[in-house]
C-alpha positions in Angstrom: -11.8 -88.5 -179.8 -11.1 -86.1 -183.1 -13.4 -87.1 -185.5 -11.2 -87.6 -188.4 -11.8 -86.0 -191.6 -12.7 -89.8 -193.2 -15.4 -89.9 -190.8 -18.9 -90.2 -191.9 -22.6 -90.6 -190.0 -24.6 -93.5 -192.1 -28.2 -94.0 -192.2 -28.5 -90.7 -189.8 -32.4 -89.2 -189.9 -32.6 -87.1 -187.2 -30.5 -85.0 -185.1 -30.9 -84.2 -181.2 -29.2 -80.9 -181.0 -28.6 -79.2 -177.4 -28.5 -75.0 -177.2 -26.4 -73.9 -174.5 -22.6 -74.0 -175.2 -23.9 -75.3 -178.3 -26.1 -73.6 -180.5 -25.5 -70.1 -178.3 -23.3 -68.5 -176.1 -25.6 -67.5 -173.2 -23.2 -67.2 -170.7 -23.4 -63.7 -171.0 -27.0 -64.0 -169.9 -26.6 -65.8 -167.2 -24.1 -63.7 -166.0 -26.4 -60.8 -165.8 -29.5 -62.5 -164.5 -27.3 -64.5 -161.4 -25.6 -61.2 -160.7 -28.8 -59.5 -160.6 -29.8 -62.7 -158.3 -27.1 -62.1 -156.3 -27.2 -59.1 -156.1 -31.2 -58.9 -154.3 -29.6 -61.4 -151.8 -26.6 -59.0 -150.8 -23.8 -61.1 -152.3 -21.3 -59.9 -154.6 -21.4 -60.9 -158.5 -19.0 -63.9 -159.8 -17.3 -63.7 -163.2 -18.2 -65.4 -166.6 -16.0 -68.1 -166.4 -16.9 -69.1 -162.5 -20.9 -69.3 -164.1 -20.1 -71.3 -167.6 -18.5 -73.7 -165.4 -21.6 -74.8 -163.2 -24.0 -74.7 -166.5 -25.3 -77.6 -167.8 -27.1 -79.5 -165.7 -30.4 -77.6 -164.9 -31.5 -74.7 -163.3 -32.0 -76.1 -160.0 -28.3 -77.4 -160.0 -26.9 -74.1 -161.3 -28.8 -72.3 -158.3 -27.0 -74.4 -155.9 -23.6 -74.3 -157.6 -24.6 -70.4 -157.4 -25.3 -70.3 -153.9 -22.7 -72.9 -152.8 -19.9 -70.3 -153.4 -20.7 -68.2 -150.4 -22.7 -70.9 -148.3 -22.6 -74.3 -147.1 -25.2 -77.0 -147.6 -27.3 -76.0 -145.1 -28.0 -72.3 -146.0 -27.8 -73.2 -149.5 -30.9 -74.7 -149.4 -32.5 -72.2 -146.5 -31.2 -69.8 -150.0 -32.3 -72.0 -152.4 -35.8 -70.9 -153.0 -35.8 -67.5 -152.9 -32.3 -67.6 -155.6 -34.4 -69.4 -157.3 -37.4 -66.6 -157.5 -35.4 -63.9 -158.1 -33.2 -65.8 -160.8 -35.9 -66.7 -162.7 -37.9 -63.4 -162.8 -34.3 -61.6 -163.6 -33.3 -64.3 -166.6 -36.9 -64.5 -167.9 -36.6 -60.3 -168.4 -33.2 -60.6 -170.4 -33.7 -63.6 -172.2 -31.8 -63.8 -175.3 -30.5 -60.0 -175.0 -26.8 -60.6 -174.2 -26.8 -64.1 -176.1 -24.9 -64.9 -179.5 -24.9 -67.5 -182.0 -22.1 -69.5 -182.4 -20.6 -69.8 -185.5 -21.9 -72.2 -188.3 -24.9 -72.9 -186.3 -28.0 -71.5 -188.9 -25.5 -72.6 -191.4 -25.1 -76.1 -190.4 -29.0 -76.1 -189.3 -29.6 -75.5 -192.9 -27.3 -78.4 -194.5 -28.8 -81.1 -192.4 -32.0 -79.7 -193.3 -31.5 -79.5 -196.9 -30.4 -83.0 -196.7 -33.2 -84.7 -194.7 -32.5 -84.7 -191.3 -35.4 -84.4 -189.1 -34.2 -81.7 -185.9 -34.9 -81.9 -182.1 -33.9 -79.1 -179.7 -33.1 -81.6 -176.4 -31.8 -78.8 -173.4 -31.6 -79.0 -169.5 -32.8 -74.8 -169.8 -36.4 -75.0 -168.4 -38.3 -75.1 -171.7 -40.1 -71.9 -171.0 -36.6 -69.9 -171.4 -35.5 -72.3 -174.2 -38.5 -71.6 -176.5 -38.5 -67.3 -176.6 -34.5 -68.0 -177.1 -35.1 -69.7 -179.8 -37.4 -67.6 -181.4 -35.4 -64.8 -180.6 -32.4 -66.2 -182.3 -34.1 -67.4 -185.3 -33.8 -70.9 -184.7 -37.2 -72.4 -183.6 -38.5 -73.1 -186.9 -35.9 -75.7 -187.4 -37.2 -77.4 -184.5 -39.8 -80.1 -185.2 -39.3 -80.8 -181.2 -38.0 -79.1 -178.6 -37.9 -80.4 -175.2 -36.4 -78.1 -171.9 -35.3 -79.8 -168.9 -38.7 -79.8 -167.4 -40.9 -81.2 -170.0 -40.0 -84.8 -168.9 -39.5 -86.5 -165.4 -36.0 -86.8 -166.0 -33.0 -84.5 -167.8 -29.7 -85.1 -169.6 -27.4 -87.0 -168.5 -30.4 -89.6 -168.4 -31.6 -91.2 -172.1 -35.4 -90.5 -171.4 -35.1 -86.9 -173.6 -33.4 -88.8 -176.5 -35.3 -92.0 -176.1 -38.3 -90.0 -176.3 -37.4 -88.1 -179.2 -36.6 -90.8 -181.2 -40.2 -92.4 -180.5 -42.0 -89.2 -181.2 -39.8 -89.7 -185.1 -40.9 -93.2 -184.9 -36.9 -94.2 -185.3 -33.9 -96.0 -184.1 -31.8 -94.9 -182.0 -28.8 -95.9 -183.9 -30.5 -93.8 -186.5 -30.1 -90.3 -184.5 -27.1 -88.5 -183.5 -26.8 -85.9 -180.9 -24.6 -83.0 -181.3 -23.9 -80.8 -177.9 -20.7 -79.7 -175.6 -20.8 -81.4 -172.8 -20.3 -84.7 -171.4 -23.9 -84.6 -170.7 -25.2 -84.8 -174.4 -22.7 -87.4 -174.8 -23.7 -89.8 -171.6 -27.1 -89.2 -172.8 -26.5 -90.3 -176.3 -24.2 -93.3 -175.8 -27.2 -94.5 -172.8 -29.8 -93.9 -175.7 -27.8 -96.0 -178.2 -27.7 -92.6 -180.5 -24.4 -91.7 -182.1 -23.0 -88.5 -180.4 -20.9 -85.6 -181.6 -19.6 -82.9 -179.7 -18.4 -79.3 -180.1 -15.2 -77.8 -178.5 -15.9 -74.4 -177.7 -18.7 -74.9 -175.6 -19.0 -75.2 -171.3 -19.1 -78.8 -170.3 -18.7 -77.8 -166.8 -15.1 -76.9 -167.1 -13.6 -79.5 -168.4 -12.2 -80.9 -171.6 -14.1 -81.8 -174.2 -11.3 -84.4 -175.3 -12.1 -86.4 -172.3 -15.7 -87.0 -173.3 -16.8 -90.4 -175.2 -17.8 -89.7 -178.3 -17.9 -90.8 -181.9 -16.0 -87.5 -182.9 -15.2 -83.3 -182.1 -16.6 -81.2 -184.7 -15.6 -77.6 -184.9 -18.6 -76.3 -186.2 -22.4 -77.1 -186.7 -21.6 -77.2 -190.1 -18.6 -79.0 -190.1 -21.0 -82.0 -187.9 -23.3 -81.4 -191.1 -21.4 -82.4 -193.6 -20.4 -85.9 -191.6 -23.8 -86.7 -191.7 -25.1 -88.5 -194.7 -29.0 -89.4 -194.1 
């Protein structure tokens, strides 16, 4: 659903923010390091949109949506490993260097910030490329938390990241709201019992945003900000 202009977030203390699609574009670096991948296994490169569309639910998952292109299930997985390798030694080397914020993002950071709101960082990006991307963007010192999609046993679409946020801020669920782009942040949220906002310009795996559940869009950040009242 919109979220519609009359809409405000009450009794909001924390925010569970995701970072790809949301915070930054990093399509652009994964285009590089999977084409570099691809490349040291002699197939040829795909193009930006083919890649947004299989982000968002891991690194292990992106591999096989990857791999899957050119092999069935079989040889995707006789792949699997070595994709894996070279992916990770190619996307750990470019980190950050082809990625952009969105705008409204250190804006909006800022205004929930300023009034209160406590911030997580929950992603499915392992957490040792989300951390130097968030440094190198600016962002991490917004961050009281940030957890990657291998810091706990299980990732978004599941609750566990949010549910374990909101008992390392000793609240609610009701009282935190996640903010992301995909269906994932939103599954995540409404499992958690956490209010859930997404943004439209994001990946969410191809598909419309307008089909998610969720207690409103936002166009910016910001805009999600200023629905907020703590």
């Amino acid at each position: 659903m919109n979220a519609p202009e009359r809409l405000v977030l009450t009794g909001i203390r924390a925010a569970i923010i995701d970072l790809d699609g949301t915070m930054v574009h990093t399509a652009p670096d994964f285009l590089v390091a999977i084409n570099r991948m691809r490349s040291d296994l002699g197939l040829a490169p795909l193009d930006i949109e083919t890649i947004a569309h299989f982000v968002g639910k891991g690194t292990e998952n992106l591999m096989r949506r990857v791999l899957a292109v050119d092999y069935g299930p079989e040889d995707v997985e006789r792949h699997f490993e070595a994709a894996l390798a070279s992916y990770m030694q190619h996307y750990l080397a470019i980190n950050g260097e082809f990625s952009s914020l969105y705008p409204g993002v250190r804006e909006g950071l800022d205004a929930l910030r300023a009034k209160g709101v406590r911030l997580a960082c929950v992603t499915n990006k392992p957490v040792d490329f989300a951390v130097p991307l968030l440094e190198k963007t600016g962002l991490r010192d917004y961050f009281d938390i940030v957890y990657g999609g291998d810091s706990l046993p299980k990732k978004k679409p599941d609750p566990l990241p949010l549910l374990t946020v909101c008992e390392d801020f000793n609240l609610a669920p009701e009282q935190v709201v996640a903010i992301g782009d995909s269906s994932n942040d939103a599954q995540a949220a409404r499992s958690a019992g956490c209010r859930v906002l997404n943004v439209p310009y994001g990946y969410n795996h191809g598909e419309s945003i307008h089909n998610v559940d969720s207690d409103g869009i936002v166009p910016t950040l910001l805009d999600a900000a200023h629905l907020i009242s703590a």
